[in-house]
MISEMI-239693 format. One record per residue (C-alpha): x, y, z. Coordinates in steps of 0.05 Angstrom, whole numbers, plus 5000, padded with zeros to 4 digits. Example, Ala and Ser with C-alpha at 12.3 -4.5 7.8 and 13.67 -1.06 7.14 Angstrom:
2
SITE      u      v      w
SITE   5246   4910   5156
SITE   5273   4979   5143
END
This chain:
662
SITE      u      v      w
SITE   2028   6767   9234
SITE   2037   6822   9183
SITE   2112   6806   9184
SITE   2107   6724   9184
SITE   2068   6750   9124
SITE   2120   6791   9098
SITE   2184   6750   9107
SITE   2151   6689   9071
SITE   2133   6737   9005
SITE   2201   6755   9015
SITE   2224   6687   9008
SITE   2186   6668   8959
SITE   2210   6734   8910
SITE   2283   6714   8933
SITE   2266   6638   8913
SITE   2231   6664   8842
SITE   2287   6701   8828
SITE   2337   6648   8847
SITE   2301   6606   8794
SITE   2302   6661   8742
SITE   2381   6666   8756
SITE   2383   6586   8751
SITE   2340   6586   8686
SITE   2376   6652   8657
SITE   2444   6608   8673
SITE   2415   6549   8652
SITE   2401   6582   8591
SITE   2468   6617   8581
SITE   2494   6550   8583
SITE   2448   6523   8527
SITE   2464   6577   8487
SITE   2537   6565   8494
SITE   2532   6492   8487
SITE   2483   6505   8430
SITE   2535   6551   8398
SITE   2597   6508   8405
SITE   2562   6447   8378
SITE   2540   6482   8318
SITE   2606   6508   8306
SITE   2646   6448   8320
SITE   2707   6451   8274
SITE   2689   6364   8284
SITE   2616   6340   8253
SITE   2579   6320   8314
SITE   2510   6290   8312
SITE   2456   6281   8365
SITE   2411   6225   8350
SITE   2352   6180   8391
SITE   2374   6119   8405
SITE   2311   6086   8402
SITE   2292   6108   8338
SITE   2357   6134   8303
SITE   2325   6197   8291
SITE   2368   6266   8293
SITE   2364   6312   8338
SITE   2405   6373   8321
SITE   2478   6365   8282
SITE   2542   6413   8273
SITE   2540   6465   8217
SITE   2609   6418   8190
SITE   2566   6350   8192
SITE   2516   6399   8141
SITE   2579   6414   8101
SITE   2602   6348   8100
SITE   2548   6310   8078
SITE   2527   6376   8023
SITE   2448   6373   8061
SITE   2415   6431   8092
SITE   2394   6431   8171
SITE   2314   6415   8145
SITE   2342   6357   8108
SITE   2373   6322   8169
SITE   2335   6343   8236
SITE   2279   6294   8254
SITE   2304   6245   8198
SITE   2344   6171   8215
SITE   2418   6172   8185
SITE   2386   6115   8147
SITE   2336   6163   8102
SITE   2382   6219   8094
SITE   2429   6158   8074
SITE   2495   6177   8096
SITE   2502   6106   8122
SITE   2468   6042   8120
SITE   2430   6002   8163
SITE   2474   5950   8159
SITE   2534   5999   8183
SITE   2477   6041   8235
SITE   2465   5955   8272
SITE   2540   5948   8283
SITE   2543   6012   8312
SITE   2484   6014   8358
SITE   2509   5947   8371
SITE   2579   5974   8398
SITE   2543   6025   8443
SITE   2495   5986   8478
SITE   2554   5942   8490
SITE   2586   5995   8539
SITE   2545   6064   8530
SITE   2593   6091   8490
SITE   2646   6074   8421
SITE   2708   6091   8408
SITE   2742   6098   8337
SITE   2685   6070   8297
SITE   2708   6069   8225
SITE   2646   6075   8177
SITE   2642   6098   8103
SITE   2599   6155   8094
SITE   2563   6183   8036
SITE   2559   6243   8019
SITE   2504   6281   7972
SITE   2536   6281   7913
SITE   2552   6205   7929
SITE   2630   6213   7942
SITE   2655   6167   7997
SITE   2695   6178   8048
SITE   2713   6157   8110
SITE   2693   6177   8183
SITE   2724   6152   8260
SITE   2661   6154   8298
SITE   2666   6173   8378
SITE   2595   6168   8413
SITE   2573   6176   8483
SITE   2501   6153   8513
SITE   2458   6211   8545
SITE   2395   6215   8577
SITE   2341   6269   8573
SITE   2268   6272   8601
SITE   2276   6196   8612
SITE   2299   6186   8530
SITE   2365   6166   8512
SITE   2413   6198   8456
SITE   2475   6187   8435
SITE   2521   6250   8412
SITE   2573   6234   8357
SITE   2628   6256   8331
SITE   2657   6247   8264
SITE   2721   6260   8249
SITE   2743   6256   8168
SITE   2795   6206   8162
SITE   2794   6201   8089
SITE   2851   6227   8070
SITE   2890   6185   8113
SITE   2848   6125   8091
SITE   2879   6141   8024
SITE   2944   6142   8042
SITE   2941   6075   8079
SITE   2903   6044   8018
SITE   2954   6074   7971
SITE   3014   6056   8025
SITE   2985   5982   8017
SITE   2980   5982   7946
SITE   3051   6005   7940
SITE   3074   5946   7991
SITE   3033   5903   7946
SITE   3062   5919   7882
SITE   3134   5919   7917
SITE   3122   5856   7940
SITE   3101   5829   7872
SITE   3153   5867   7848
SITE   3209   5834   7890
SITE   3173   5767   7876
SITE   3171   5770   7806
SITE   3257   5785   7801
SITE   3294   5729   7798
SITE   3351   5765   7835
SITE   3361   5760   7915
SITE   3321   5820   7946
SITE   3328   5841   8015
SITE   3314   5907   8066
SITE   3338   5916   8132
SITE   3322   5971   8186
SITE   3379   6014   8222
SITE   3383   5954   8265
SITE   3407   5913   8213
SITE   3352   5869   8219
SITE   3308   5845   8159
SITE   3234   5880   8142
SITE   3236   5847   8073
SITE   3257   5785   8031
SITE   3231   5763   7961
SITE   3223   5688   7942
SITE   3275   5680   7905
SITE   3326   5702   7963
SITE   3275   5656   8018
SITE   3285   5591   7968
SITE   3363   5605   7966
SITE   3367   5613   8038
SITE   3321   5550   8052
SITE   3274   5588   8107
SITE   3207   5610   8111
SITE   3193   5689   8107
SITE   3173   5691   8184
SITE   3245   5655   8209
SITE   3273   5714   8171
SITE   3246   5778   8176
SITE   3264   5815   8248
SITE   3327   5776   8250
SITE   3395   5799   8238
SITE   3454   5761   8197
SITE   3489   5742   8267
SITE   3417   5693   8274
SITE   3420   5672   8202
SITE   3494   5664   8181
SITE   3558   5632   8198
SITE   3603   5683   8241
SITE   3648   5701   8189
SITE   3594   5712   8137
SITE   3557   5749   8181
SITE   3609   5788   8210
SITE   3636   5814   8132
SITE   3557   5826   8109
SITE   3552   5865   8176
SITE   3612   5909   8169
SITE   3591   5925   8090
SITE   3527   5945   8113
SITE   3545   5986   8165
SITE   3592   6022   8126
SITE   3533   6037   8068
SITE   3494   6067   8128
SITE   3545   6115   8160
SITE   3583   6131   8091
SITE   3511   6136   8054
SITE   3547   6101   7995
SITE   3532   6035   7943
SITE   3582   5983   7956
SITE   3588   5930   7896
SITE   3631   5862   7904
SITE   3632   5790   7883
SITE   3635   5719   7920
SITE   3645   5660   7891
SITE   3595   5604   7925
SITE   3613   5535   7890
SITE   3604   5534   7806
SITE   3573   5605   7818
SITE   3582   5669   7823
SITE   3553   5721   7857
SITE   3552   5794   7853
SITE   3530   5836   7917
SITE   3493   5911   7909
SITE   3487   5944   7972
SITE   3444   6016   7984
SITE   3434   6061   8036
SITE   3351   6073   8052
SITE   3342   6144   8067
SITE   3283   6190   8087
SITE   3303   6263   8090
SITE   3368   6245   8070
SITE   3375   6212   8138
SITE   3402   6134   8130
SITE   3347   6085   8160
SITE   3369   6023   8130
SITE   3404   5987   8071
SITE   3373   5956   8016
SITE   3408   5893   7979
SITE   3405   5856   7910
SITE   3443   5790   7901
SITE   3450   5768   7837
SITE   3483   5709   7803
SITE   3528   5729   7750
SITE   3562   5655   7729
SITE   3547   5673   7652
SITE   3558   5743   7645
SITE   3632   5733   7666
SITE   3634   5671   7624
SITE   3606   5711   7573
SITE   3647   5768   7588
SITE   3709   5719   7584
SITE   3692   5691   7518
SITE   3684   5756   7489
SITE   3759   5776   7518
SITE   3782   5710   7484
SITE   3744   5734   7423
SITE   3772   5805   7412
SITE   3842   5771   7432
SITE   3834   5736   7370
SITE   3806   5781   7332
SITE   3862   5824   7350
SITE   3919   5766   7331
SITE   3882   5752   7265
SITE   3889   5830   7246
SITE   3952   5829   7262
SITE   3968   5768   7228
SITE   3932   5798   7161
SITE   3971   5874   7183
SITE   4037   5829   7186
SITE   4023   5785   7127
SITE   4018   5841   7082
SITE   4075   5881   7105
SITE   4116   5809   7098
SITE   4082   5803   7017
SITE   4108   5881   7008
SITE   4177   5865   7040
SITE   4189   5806   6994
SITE   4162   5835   6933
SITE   4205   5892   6933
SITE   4261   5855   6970
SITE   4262   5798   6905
SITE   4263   5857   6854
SITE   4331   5894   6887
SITE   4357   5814   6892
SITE   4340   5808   6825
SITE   4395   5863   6796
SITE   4438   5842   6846
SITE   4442   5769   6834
SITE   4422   5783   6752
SITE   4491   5828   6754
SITE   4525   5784   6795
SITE   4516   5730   6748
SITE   4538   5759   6686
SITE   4600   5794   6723
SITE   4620   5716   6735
SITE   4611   5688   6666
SITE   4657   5741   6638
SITE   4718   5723   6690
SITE   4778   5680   6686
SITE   4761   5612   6724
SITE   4821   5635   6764
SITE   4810   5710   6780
SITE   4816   5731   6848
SITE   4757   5777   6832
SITE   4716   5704   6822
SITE   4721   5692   6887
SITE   4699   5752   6917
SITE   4638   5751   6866
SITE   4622   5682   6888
SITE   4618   5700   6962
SITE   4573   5758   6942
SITE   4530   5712   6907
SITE   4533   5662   6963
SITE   4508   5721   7005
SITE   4460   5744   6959
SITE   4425   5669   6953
SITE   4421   5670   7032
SITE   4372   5727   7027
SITE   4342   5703   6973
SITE   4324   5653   7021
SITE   4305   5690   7074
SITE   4258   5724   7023
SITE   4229   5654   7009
SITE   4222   5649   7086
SITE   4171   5710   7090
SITE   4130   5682   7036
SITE   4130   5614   7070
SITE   4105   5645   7131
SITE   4047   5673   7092
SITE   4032   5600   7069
SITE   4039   5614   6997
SITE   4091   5571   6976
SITE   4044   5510   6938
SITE   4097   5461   6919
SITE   4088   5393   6887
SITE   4048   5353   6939
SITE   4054   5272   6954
SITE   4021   5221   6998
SITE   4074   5207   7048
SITE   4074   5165   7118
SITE   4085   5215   7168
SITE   4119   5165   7216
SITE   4165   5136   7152
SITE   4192   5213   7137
SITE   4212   5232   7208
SITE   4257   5160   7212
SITE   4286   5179   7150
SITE   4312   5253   7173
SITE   4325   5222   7245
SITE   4398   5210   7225
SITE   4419   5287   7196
SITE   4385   5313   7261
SITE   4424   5276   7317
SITE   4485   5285   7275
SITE   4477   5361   7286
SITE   4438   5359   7351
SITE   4490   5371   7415
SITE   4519   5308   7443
SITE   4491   5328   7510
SITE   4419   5319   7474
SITE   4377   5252   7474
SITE   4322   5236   7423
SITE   4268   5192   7438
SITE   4208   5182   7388
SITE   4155   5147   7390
SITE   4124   5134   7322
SITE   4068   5104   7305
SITE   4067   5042   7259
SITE   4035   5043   7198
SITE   4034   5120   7207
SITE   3984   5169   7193
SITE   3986   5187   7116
SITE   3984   5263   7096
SITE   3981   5299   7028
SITE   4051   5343   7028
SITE   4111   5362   7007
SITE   4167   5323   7027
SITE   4216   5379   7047
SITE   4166   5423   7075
SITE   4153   5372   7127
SITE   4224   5356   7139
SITE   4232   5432   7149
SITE   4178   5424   7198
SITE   4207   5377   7236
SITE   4275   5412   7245
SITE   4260   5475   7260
SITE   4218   5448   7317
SITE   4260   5405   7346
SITE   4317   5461   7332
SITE   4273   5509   7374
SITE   4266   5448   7422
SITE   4342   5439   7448
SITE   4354   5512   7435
SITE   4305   5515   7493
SITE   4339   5460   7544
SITE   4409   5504   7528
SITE   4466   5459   7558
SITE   4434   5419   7598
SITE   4423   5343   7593
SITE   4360   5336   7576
SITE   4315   5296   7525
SITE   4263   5316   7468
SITE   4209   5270   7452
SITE   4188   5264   7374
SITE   4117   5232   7378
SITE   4074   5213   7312
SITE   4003   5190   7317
SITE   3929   5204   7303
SITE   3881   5253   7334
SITE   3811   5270   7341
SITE   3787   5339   7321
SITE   3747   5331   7385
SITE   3820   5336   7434
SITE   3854   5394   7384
SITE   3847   5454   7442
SITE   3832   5514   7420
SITE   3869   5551   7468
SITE   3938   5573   7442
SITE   3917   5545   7369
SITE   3951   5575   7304
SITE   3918   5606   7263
SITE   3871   5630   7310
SITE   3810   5625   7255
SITE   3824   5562   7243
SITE   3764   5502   7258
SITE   3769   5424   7243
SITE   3746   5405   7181
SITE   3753   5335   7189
SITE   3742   5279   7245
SITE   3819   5262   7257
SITE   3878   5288   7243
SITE   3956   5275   7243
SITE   4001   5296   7292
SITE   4065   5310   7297
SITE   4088   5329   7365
SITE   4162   5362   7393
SITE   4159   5365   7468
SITE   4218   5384   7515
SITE   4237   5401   7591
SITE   4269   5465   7578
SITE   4251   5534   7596
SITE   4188   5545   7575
SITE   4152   5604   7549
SITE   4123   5658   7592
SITE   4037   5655   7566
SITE   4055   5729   7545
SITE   4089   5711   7488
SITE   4058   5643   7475
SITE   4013   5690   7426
SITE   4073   5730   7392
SITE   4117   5664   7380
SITE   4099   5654   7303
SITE   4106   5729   7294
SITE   4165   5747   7238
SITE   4231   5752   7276
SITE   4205   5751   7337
SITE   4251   5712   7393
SITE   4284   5707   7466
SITE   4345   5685   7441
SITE   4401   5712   7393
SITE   4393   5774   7343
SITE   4387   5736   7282
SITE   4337   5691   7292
SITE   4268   5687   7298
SITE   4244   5659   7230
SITE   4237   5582   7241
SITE   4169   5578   7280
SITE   4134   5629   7232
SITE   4152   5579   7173
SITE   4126   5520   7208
SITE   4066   5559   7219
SITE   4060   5573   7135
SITE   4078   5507   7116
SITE   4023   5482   7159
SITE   3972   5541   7141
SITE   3988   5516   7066
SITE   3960   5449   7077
SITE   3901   5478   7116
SITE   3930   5444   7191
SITE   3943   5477   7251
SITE   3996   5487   7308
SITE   3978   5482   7386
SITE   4036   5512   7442
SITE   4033   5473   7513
SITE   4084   5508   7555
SITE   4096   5516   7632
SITE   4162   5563   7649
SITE   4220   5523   7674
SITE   4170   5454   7658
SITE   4180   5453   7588
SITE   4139   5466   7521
SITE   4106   5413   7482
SITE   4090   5443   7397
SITE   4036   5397   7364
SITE   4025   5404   7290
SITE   3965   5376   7257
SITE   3958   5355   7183
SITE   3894   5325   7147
SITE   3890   5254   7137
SITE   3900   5239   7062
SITE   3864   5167   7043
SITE   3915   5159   6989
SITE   3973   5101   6983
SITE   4034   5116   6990
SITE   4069   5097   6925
SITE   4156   5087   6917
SITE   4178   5163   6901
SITE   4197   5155   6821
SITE   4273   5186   6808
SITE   4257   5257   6781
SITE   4300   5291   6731
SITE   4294   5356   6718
SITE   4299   5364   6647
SITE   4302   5436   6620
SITE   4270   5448   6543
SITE   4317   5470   6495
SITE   4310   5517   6456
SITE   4353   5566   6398
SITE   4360   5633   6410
SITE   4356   5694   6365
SITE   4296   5738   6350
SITE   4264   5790   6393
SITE   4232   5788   6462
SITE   4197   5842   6491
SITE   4212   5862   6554
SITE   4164   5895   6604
SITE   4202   5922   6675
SITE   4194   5988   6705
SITE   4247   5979   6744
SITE   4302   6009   6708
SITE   4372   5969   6737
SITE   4336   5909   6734
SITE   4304   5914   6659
SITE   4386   5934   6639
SITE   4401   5874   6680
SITE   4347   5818   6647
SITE   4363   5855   6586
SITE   4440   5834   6586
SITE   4415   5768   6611
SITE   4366   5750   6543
SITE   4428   5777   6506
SITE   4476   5732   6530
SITE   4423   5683   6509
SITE   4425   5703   6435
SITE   4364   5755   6433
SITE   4349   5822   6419
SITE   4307   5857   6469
SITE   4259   5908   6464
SITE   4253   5944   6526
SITE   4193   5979   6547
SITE   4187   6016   6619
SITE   4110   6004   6618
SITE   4056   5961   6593
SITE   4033   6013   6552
SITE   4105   6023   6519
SITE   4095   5939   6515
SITE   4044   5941   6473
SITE   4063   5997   6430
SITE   4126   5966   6419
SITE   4090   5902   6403
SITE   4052   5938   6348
SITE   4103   5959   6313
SITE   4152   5886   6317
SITE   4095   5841   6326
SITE   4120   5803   6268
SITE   4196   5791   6297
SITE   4169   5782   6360
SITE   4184   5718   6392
SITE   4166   5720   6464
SITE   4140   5770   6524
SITE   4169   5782   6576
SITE   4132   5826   6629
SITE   4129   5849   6705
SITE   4069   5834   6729
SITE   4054   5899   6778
SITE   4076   5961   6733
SITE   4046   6026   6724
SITE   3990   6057   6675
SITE   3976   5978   6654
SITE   4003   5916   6699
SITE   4025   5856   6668
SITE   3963   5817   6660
SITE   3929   5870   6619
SITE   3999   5877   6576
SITE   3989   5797   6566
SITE   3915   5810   6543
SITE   3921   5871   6496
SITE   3988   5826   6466
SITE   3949   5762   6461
SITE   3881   5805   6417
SITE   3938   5817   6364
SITE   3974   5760   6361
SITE   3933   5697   6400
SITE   3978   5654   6428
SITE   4033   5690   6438
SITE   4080   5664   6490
SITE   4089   5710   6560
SITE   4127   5689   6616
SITE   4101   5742   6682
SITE   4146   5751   6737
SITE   4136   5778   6801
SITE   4170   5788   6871
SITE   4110   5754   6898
SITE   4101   5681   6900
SITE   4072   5635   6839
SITE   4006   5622   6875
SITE   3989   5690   6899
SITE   4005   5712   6835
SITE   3964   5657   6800
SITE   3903   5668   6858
SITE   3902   5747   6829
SITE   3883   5726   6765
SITE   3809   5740   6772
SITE   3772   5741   6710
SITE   3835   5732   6665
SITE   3812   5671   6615
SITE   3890   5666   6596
SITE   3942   5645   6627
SITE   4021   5648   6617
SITE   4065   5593   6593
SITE   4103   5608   6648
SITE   4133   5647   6710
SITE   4183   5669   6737
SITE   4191   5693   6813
SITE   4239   5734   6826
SITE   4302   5745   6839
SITE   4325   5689   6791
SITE   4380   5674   6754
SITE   4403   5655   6680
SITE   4387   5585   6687
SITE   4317   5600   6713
SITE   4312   5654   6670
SITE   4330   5604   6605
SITE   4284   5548   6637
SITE   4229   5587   6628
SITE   4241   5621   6559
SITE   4249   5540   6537
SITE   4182   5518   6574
SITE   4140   5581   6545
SITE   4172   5564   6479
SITE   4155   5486   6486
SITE   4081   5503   6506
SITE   4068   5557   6453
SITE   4091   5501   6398
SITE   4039   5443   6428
END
């Protein structure tokens, strides 16, 4: 009995104690539990789920939400106000649904009332028949941000790439598209969604697709910016390619299409622009050198001719030595008129101008022009009838005429072929303005007349089209190279214009066009040149810095009875004049000279004696002289351009003489 008694005390130590070590366990297990949920690095809650009230929370929920332990435990989420009741319904909602949630997102806010955002996890549990819920929280602001900000920046790249008016696309390593703007969906016809995932192979012919694929592929694996241009219809188009890297690593290409129709019209006209811009400086470069050339030229003619002249009139009509000065002279006239060809070309030659019928003056010089032309050479005109009237001189045009229908069979050489001659009427609207001379010039007026020379010969290569009416330039024989560049002045002098048509081995067609004149054409009256007489003796001043040529005009007024005064200046001029202003019976001056030119000798004469007669001479032209006059009141009685001779040189001693006496 005594041991029944004993073994059940013994069982019942052995059972406390097994309870002690379950309860001491029990409690080791608590503590640790107790310890790792405080220190979770993850805010965890436990919280009834009847009531919502907390039960214990992590020691990183506290730091989260900036509240002490006091001011959460035994309080609802709702008063502590971390979240709202609204967002607390949805998510006792979700976990009566299945005992448990699963990334909840819910804004939570914090003490100092910054939001941010938490992934709630939450599992039921069940505790002295009560239910709870333990919750974690894991901050997911920061990436919240960065997919809000990632968003935004898709936004404003899509409104970006929707706002350009240029053809925007990106496609993945695949080649396939993960963006298109507007503009390039509306030029493609398609919706966004039958583009994007698809490659060019789905949206292109084959050959398109195959070049865009091979350009793109070559901007991935080179990591290079490819730029070229297509021409679709009227338009063109100019391609940017890009290669889309992350970490220097190629991941796609990037595209812009654009349409660049007027920029290279624009660029073009500007190229057309500078060309001309270029040809009118050189044209202004070449018309001063061709002034210079002929200034200086005329004054060495001068003494030659001058000398030349006076060597004749003291010779035997039969001395051999005649002859041989009347070749030189001969010689010395033909560059006299080439001279006169340079200042043609410059358009400065303003002779006495007539309404004429265009049509009637080119049937009147038909004859001397086939008589020269080369038998193997046909004519054939077409003329209008009544023909367009112009405002010109007669032998300017008929110079016109021949040295373009000389350049015409020059350019068919041997062979038989024809040049048309055509005379009519033109709009300004149909004048091109491609290959038009001078390149500044515009139509003034609604028609014009045209004269037209076109032939089957060899044509002229479009490099040289621009260089034709340039002095002396030419394809053919050393020696030529002056007749187009006096068309060209003649017409610049009556403010028309030449056009050049020409194909190579088709042929060249040369247009002229001359204003309209609304004048009649009236019978040309006989005209008689008849020089004033006048008697020599007295004095004449002469003005020339140019010493060979003042001897030379000095022996010339001799020979006409007068003593000279010679002066090597305008300031000797008018010194001289000072002292024999009384005797003096004319002046005589160079117009460019140094210290004081000739219109400033005329002026300073004129103050002491008004109306004194001056002839100026120059080796420029009458009316570039004339247009240099600037504020000059006074004119001379008359002018000479040089080189002249004694007849010229007495022509214009009588007319200054004859005008001074009016």
């Amino acid at each position: 009995m005594e041991d029944e008694k004993k073994t059940k005390k013994q069982l019942i130590e052995e059972l406390n104690k097994l309870r002690l070590e379950q309860i001491e366990q029990t409690t080791i297990i608590q503590d640790k539990f107790t310890k790792a949920f405080l220190q979770n690095s993850i805010p965890t809650v436990i919280t009834t789920l009847k009531e919502g009230r907390i039960v214990d929370v992590s020691n990183t929920f506290l730091k989260r939400v900036g509240l002490k332990r006091d001011e959460v435990v035994g309080r609802t989420s709702r008063e502590i106000g971390y979240i709202t009741e609204e967002q607390r319904a949805s998510f006792i909602n979700e976990i009566n649904k299945s005992g448990c949630v699963e990334d909840f997102e819910m804004e939570i806010k914090a003490k100092n009332g910054e939001l941010r955002y938490g992934l709630f996890n939450a599992v039921m549990m069940s505790f002295n028949n009560e239910k709870f819920f333990l919750t974690t929280i894991q901050d997911i602001t920061d990436r919240k941000r960065a997919e809000k900000a990632l968003s935004l920046s898709r936004l404003h790249l899509r409104l970006f790439m929707d706002a350009n008016p240029d053809l925007l696309f990106l496609k993945d390593s695949d080649l396939k598209y993960l963006m298109v703007n507007t503009a390039n969906t509306a030029f493609l016809g398609r919706e966004e969604a039958e583009i994007l995932g698809k490659t060019d192979e789905e949206l292109m012919p084959e050959q398109a697709a195959r070049a865009c694929r091979e350009s793109d592929l070559q901007v991935i694996s080179q990591k290079i910016t490819i730029t070229s241009t297509e021409s679709i219809g009227d338009n063109v188009y100019e391609t940017i390619k890009f290669p889309v890297t992350i970490e220097g690593d190629s991941v796609g290409v990037g595209g812009i299409i654009r349409e660049i129709t007027k920029r290279i019209k624009a660029e073009a006209e500007k190229n057309i622009f500078e060309s001309r811009n270029r040809q009118i400086q050189k044209s202004e470069s070449l018309g001063r050198m061709a002034g210079a050339i002929a200034h200086h030229f005329n004054n060495q003619l001068g003494v030659v001719i001058g000398n030349l002249e006076l060597a004749m009139m003291k010779q035997p009509q039969m001395s051999s030595i005649l002859e041989n000065l009347t070749s030189a002279m001969k010689a010395s006239n033909t560059a006299a008129q080439m001279s006169g060809h340079m200042l043609t070309y410059l358009g400065q030659l303003f002779d006495e101008r007539e309404p004429l019928n265009l049509s009637s003056v080119c049937r009147r010089s038909l004859p001397i022009l086939q008589a020269v032309m080369p038998e193997t050479m046909v004519l054939q005109t077409n003329l209008s009838s009544p023909g367009p009237v112009i405002m010109a001189n007669l032998s300017e045009i008929q110079q016109i005429m021949t040295n373009l229908i000389t350049n015409a069979w020059e350019a068919c050489g041997k062979s038989q072929d024809a040049i048309n001659l055509t005379v009519k009427t033109v709009f300004s609207a149909y004048i091109p303005p491609i290959n038009r001379f001078p390149i500044d010039w515009q139509p003034q007026n609604n028609a014009y007349a045209c004269l037209e020379v076109a032939d089957t010969g060899c044509g002229i290569a479009d490099m040289d089209i621009e260089k034709l009416f340039d002095p002396f330039f030419t394809d053919k024989f050393t020696g030529r190279g002056m007749g187009l560049p006096v068309v060209l002045g003649i017409v610049k002098a009556h403010n028309g214009a030449v056009t050049v048509e020409s194909k190579q081995k088709k042929g060249s067609a040369f247009r002229v066009f001359l204003p309209l004149s609304t004048e009649e054409v009236l019978p040309a009256p006989d005209k008689v040149a008849k020089a004033q007489k006048f008697e020599g003796g007295g004095k004449v001043l002469l003005a020339e810095d140019d010493d060979k040529l003042r001897i030379m005009v000095a022996d010339m007024l001799k020979s006409l009875g007068f003593t000279v005064l010679e002066a090597k200046d305008g300031v000797e001029a008018v010194e001289l004049f000072r002292q024999h202003q009384d005797g003096i019976r004319i002046v005589l001056s160079d117009l460019t000279m140094p210290r004081m030119n000739g219109w400033e000798t005329m002026t300073v004469v004129r103050q002491l004696v008004p109306g004194i007669p001056v002839i100026l001479s120059s080796g420029y032209d009458e009316a570039h002289v004339m247009a240099a006059a600037g504020d000059h009141s006074e004119l001379p009685q008359a002018f000479l351009g040089k080189p002249y001779m004694l007849r010229a040189l007495s022509d214009a001693i009588g007319q200054a003489l004859a005008s001074s006496n009016k």
